[in-house]
C-alpha positions in Angstrom: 31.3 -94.4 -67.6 31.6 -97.0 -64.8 30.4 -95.2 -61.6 33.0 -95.8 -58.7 30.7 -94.7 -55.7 32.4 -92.9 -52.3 30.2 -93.7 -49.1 32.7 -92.6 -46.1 35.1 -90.0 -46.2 36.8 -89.2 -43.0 40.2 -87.4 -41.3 42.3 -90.3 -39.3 45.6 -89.6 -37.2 47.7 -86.8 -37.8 51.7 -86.2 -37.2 53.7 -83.1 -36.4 56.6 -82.2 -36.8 58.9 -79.0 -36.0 58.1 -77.0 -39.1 55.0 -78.8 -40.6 51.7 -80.9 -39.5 50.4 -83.9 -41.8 47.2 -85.2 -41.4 45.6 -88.4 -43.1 42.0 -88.4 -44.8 40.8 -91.8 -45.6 38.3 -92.8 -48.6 36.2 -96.1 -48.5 35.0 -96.9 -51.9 31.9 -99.3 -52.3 33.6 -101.4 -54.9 36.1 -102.3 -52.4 38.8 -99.6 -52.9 40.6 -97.6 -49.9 42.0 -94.1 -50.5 44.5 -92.5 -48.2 45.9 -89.1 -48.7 48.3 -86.9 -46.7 47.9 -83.6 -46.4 51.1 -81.2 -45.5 49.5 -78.3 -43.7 46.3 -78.2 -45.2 47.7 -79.2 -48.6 47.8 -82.0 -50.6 51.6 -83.9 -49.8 50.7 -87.2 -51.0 48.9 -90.3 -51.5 49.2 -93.7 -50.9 49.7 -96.3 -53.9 48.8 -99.9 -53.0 50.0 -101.1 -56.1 53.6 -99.8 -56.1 53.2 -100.3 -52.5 54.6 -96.7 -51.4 53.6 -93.2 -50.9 53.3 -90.9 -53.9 54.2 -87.2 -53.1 52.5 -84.8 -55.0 54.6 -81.9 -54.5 57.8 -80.6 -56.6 59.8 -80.1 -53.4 59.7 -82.7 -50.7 60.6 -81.2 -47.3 62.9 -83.7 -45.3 60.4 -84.4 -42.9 57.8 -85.5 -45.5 60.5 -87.6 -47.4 61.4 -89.2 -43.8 57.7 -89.9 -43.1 57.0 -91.8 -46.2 57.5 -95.0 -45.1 55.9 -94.7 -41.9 53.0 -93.3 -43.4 52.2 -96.5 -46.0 52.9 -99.0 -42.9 49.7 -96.3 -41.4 47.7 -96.5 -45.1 48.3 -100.4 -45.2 46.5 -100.3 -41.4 43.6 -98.2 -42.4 42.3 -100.8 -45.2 40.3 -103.0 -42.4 39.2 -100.0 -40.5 37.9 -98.1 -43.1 35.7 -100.9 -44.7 34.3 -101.9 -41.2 33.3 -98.3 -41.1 31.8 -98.6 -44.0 30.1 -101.6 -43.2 28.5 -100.1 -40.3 27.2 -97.3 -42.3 25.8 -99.1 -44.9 24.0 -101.9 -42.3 22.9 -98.9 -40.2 20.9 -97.0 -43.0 20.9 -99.3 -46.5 18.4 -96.8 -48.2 20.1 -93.6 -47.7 20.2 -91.6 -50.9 23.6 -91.3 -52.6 25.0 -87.7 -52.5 24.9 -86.4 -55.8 26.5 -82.6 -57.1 27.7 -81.6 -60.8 30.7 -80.3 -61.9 31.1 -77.0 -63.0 34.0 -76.6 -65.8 36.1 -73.9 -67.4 38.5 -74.1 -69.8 41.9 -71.7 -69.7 45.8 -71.8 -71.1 48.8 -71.6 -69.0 50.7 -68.4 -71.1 48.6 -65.9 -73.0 48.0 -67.8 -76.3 50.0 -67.2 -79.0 49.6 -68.2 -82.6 52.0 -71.2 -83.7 53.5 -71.2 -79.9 53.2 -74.4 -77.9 51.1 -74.2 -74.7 49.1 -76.0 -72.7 44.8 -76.1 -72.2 43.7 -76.9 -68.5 40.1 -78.2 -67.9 38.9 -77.6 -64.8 36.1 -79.8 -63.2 34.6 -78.7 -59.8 32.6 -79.3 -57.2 31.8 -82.3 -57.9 30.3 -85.6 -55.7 31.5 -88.4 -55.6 34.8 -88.0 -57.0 34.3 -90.3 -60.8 34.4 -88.6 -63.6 36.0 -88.5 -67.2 37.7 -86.0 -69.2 37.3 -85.8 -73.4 39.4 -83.5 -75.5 38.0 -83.0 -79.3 40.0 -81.1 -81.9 37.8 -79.4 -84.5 35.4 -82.4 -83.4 38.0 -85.3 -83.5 38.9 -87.0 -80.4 42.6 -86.2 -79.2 44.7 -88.6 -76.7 48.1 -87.3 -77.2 49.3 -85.0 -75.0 46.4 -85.7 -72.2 47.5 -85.8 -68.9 44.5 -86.2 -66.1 45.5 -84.8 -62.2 44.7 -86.4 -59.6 41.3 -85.6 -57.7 41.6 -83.2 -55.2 39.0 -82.6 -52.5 37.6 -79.1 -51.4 37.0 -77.9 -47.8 32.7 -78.6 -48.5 33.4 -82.5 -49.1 32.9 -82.0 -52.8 36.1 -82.6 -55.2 37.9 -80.9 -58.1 40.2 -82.6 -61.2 41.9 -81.0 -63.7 43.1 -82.2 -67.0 45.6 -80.7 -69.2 45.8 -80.6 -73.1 49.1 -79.9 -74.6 48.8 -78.4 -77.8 50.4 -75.2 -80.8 47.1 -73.1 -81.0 46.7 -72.2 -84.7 43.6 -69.7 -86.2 40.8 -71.3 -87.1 41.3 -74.5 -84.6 38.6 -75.3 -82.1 39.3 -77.7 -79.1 36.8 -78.5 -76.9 37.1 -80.7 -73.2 33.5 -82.7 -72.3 32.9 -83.8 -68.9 30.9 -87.1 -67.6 30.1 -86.8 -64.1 27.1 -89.4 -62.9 25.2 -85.8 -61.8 24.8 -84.9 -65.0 21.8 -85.7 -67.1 24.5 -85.3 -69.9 28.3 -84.3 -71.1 29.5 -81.0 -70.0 31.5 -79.4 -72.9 33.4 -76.2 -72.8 34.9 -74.6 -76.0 38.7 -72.8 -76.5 39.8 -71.1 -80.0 42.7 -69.0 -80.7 41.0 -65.0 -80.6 42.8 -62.0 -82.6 44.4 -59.9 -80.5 44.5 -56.3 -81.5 47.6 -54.9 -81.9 49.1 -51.8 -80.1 49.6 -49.4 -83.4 45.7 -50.2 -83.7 45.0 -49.1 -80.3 47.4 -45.9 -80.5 46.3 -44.9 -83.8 42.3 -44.8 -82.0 43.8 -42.9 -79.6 45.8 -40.0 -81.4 42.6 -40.2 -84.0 40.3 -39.3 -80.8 42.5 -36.8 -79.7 42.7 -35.2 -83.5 39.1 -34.7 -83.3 38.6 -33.5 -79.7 41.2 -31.0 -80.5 39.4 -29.8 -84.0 36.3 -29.3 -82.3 38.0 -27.5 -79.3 39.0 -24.9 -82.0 35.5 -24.7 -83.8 34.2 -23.7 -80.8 36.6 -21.0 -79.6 36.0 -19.5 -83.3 32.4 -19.9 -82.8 32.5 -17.8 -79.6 34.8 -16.1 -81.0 32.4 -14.7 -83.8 29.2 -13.8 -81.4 30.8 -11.6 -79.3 29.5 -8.4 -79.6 31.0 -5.2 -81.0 
């Protein structure tokens, strides 16, 4: 894993308009690389592309406001390249042996529907709280490496300064199958591996059939005692 290091993170301009407020958080990478995203309200909106030279909304529904801002906002991306890196270079001039910020992951594994034997779904593998924001995702089937049907998210960041990613696995669970995601995150002395399998679920006549059973023998020992008592009392 190729380290990609984040020195300055900080909140530029921000925009209003009469039914939502966007705000722009800007990245500066040490290999060179600027990061702009746009928050809507305190949420993620968007980000800005420099290759396909546009802003990339993250949401499913874009507001008219946002879509209408688009443009605006990569002309304001575009503009916070020079800034950012003379930022940076100040920080870095102004204390060149400051320890690099370092926090590991933690990770947990989960489906999107209950899982279902033989019923496509999908496995989501969470990485969080993490610093600084490179890290790489591994899906293993019964041990063997799996590419198809990986889709890796986009980093987010939390409100502490750390970040969060998730991948997503889509996969048919079957009995006996054991998929596993691994995490590499330069705060870790080594891979971080959570495990998913397909568990039995008990069925319902199962749980009834306990339950009318329990009943069966509170009742028969309700009896026994009433005959017991029944039997001592005196003449």
């Amino acid at each position: 894993m190729t380290p990609v290091i984040l020195l300055i993170l900080f909140s530029g301009a921000s925009a209003a308009t009469p039914s939502h407020t966007f705000h722009f958080i800007y990245g500066c990478y040490d290999s060179g690389d600027v990061r702009v995203d746009i928050l809507m309200d305190e949420d993620m909106g968007g980000y800005a592309d420099f290759t396909k030279g546009e802003v990339v909304i993250a949401i499913p529904h874009i507001p008219q406001s946002l879509a209408e801002l688009r443009k605006t906002a990569y002309e304001y991306a575009k503009a916070s390249i020079v800034h950012c890196q003379n930022v940076l270079d100040t920080a870095k001039s102004a204390d060149p042996g400051a320890p690099l910020r370092q926090d590991a992951p933690d990770i947990s594994i989960y489906t999107r529907d209950e899982e279902e034997d033989g019923v496509m779904n999908t496995l989501f593998c969470l990485a969080n709280h993490f610093y600084p924001p490179s890290i790489n995702f591994t899906w293993t089937k019964n041990g063997v490496e799996v590419t198809d049907g990986v889709l890796d998210l986009r980093y987010r960041q939390n409100s502490d300064g750390t970040f969060h990613r998730i991948s997503t696995l889509s996969f048919t669970p079957q009995k006996g199958d054991v998929y596993a995601c691994s995490v590499e995150h330069q705060a870790s002395h080594q891979p971080l591996s959570k495990n998913w399998e397909l568990k039995e679920r008990q069925s319902r006549v199962s749980h009834a059939a306990g339950f009318l059973g329990g009943s069966l023998v509170l009742c028969l020992m309700g009896i026994g005692a009433g005959a017991f008592f029944f039997t001592k009392q005196p003449n």
